[in-house]
TIVO-2410 file (N, C-alpha, C; in nm, 3 decimals):
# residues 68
REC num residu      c1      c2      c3 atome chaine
REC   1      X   0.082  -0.119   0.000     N      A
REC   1      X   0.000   0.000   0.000    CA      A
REC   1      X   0.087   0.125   0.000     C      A
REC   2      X   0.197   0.105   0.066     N      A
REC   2      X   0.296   0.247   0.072    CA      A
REC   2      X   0.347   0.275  -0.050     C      A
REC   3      X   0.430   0.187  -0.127     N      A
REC   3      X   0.438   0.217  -0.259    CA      A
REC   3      X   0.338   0.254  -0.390     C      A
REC   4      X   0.221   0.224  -0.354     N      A
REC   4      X   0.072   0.254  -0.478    CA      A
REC   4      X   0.101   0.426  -0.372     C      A
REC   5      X   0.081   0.466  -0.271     N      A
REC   5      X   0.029   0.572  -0.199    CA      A
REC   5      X   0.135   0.655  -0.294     C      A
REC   6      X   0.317   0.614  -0.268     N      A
REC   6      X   0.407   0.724  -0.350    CA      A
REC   6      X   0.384   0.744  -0.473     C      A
REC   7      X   0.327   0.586  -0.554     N      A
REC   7      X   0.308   0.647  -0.723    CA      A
REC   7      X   0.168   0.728  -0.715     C      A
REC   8      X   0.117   0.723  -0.640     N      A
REC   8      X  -0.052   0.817  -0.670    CA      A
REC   8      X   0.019   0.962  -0.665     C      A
REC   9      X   0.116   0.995  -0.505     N      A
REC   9      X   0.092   1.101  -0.474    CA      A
REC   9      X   0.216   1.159  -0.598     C      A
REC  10      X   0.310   1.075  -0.673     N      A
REC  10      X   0.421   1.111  -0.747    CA      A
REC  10      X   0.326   1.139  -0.891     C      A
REC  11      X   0.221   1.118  -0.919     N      A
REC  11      X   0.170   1.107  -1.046    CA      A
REC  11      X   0.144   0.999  -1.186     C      A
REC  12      X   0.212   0.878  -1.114     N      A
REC  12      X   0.221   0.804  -1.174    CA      A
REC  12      X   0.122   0.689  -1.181     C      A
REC  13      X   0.048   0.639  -1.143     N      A
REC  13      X  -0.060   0.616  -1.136    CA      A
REC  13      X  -0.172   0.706  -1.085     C      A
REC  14      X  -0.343   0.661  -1.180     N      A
REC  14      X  -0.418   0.719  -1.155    CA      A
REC  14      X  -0.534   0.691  -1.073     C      A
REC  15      X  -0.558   0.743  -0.941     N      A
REC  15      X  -0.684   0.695  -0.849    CA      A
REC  15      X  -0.772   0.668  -0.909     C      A
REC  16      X  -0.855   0.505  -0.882     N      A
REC  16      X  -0.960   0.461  -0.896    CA      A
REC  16      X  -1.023   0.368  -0.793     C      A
REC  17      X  -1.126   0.378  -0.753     N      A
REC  17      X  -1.205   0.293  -0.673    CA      A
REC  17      X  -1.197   0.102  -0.781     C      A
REC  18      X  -1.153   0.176  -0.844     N      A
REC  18      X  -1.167  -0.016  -0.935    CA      A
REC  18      X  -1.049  -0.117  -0.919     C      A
REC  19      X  -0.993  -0.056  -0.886     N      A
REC  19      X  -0.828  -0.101  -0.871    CA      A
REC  19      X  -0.826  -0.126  -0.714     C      A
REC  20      X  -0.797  -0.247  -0.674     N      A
REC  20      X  -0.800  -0.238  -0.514    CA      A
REC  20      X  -0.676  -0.281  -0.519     C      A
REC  21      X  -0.589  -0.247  -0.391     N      A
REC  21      X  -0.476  -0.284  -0.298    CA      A
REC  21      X  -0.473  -0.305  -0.175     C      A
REC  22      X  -0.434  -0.458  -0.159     N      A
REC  22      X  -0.477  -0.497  -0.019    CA      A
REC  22      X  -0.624  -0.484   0.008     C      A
REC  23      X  -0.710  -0.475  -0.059     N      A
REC  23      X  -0.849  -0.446  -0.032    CA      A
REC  23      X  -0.902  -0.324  -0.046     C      A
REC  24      X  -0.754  -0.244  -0.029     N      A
REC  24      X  -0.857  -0.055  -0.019    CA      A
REC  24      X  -0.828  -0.008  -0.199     C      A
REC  25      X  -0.932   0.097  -0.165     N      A
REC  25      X  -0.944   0.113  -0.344    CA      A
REC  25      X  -0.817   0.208  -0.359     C      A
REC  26      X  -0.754   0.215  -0.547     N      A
REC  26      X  -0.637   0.269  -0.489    CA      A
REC  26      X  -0.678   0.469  -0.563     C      A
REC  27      X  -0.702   0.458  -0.406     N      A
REC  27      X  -0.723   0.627  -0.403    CA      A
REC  27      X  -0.668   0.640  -0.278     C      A
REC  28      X  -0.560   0.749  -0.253     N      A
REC  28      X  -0.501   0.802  -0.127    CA      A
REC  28      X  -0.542   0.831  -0.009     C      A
REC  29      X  -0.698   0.862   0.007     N      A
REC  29      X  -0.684   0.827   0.151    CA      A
REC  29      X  -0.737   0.740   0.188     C      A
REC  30      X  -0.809   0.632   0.094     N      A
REC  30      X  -0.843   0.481   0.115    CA      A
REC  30      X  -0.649   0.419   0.177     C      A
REC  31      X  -0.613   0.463   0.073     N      A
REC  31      X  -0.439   0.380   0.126    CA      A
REC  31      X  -0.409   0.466   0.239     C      A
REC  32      X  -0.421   0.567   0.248     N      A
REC  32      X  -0.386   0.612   0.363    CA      A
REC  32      X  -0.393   0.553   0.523     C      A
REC  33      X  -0.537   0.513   0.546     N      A
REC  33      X  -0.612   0.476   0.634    CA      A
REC  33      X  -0.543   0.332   0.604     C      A
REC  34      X  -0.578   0.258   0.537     N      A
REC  34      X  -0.523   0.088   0.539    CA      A
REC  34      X  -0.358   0.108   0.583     C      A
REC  35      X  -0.312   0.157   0.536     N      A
REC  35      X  -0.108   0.194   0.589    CA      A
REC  35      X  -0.141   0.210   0.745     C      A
REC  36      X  -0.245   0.343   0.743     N      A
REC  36      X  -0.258   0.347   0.964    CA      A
REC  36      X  -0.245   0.196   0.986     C      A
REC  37      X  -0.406   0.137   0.974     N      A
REC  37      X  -0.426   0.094   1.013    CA      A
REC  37      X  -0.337  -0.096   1.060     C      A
REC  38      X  -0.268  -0.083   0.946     N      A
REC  38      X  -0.180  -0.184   1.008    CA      A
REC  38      X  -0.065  -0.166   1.046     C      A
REC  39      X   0.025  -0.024   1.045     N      A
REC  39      X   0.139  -0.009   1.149    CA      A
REC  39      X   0.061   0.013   1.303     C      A
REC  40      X  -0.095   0.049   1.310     N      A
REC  40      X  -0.150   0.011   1.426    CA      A
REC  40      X  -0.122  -0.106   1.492     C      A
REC  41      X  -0.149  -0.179   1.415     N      A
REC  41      X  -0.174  -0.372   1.430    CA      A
REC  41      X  -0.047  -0.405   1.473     C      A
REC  42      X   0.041  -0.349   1.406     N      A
REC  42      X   0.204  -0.453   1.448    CA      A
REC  42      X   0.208  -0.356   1.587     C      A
REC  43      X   0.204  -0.242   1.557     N      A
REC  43      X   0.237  -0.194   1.726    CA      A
REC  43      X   0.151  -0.237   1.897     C      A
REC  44      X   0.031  -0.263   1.838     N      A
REC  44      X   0.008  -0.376   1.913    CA      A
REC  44      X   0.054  -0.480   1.901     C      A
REC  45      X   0.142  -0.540   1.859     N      A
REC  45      X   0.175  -0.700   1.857    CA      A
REC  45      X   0.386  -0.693   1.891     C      A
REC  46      X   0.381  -0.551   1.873     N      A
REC  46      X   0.537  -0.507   1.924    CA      A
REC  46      X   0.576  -0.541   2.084     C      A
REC  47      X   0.676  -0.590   2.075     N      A
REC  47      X   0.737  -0.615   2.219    CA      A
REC  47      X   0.801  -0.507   2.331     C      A
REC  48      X   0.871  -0.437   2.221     N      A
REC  48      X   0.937  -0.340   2.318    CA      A
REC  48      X   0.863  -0.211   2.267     C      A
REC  49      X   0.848  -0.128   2.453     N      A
REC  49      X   0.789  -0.006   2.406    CA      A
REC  49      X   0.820   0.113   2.292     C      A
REC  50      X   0.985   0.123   2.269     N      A
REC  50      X   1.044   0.208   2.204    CA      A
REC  50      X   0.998   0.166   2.032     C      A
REC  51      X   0.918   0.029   1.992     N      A
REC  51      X   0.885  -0.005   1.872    CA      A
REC  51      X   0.753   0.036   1.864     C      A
REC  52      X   0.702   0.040   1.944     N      A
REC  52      X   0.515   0.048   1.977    CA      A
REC  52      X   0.536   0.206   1.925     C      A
REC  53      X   0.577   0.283   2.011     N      A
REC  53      X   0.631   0.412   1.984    CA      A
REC  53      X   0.653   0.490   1.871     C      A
REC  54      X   0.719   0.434   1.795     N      A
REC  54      X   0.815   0.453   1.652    CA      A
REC  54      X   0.664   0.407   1.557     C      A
REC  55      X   0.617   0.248   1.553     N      A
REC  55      X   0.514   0.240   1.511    CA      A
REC  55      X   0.403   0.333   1.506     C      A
REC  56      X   0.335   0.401   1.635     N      A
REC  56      X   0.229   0.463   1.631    CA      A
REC  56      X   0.280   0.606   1.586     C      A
REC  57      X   0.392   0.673   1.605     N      A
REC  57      X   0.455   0.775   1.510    CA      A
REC  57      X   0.433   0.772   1.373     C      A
REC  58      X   0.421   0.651   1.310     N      A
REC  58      X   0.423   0.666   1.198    CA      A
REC  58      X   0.315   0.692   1.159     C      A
REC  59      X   0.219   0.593   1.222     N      A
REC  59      X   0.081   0.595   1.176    CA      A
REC  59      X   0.022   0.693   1.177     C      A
REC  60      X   0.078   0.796   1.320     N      A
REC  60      X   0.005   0.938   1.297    CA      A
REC  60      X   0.027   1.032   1.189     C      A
REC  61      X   0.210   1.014   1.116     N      A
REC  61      X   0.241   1.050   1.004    CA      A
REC  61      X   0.146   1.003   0.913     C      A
REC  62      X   0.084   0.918   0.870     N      A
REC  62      X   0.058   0.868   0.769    CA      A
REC  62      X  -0.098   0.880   0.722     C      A
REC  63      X  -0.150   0.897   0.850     N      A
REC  63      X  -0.352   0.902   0.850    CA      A
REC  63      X  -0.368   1.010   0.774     C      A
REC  64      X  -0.471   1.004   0.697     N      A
REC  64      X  -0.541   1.095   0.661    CA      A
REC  64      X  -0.510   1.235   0.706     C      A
REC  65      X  -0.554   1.361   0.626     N      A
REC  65      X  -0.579   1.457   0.707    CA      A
REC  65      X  -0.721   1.470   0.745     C      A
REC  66      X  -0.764   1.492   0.881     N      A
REC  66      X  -0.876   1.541   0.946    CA      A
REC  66      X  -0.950   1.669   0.949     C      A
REC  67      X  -1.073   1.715   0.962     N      A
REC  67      X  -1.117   1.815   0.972    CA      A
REC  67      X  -1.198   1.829   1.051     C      A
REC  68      X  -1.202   1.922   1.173     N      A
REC  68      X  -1.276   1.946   1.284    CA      A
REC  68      X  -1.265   2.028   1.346     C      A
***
């Protein structure tokens, strides 16, 4: 999913809901959200805190942007 996310956001491929990756359609913040959501998953399943850490860093890098 991280690599479809760089060619979308590089221009090189074009977003479509028809095209799935890993299940999410490949439009950027469908990949966006699926990338969270499983550096979520391993950081729950991480042993040491300093990985849990680094993990959920990323994920906050990586979510969507929000509006509220």
């Amino acid at each position: 999913q991280h690599r479809a996310l760089d060619l979308l956001r590089a221009g090189k491929l074009a977003p479509t809901a028809a095209v799935k990756v890993m299940g999410r359609p490949l439009e950027e913040t469908a990949l966006r959200r699926g990338i969270e959501a499983a550096l979520r998953a391993m950081a729950r399943l991480a042993d040491a805190r300093p990985e849990r850490i680094r993990l959920v860093d990323l994920a906050n890098q990586i979510r969507p942007a929000t509006w509220i």
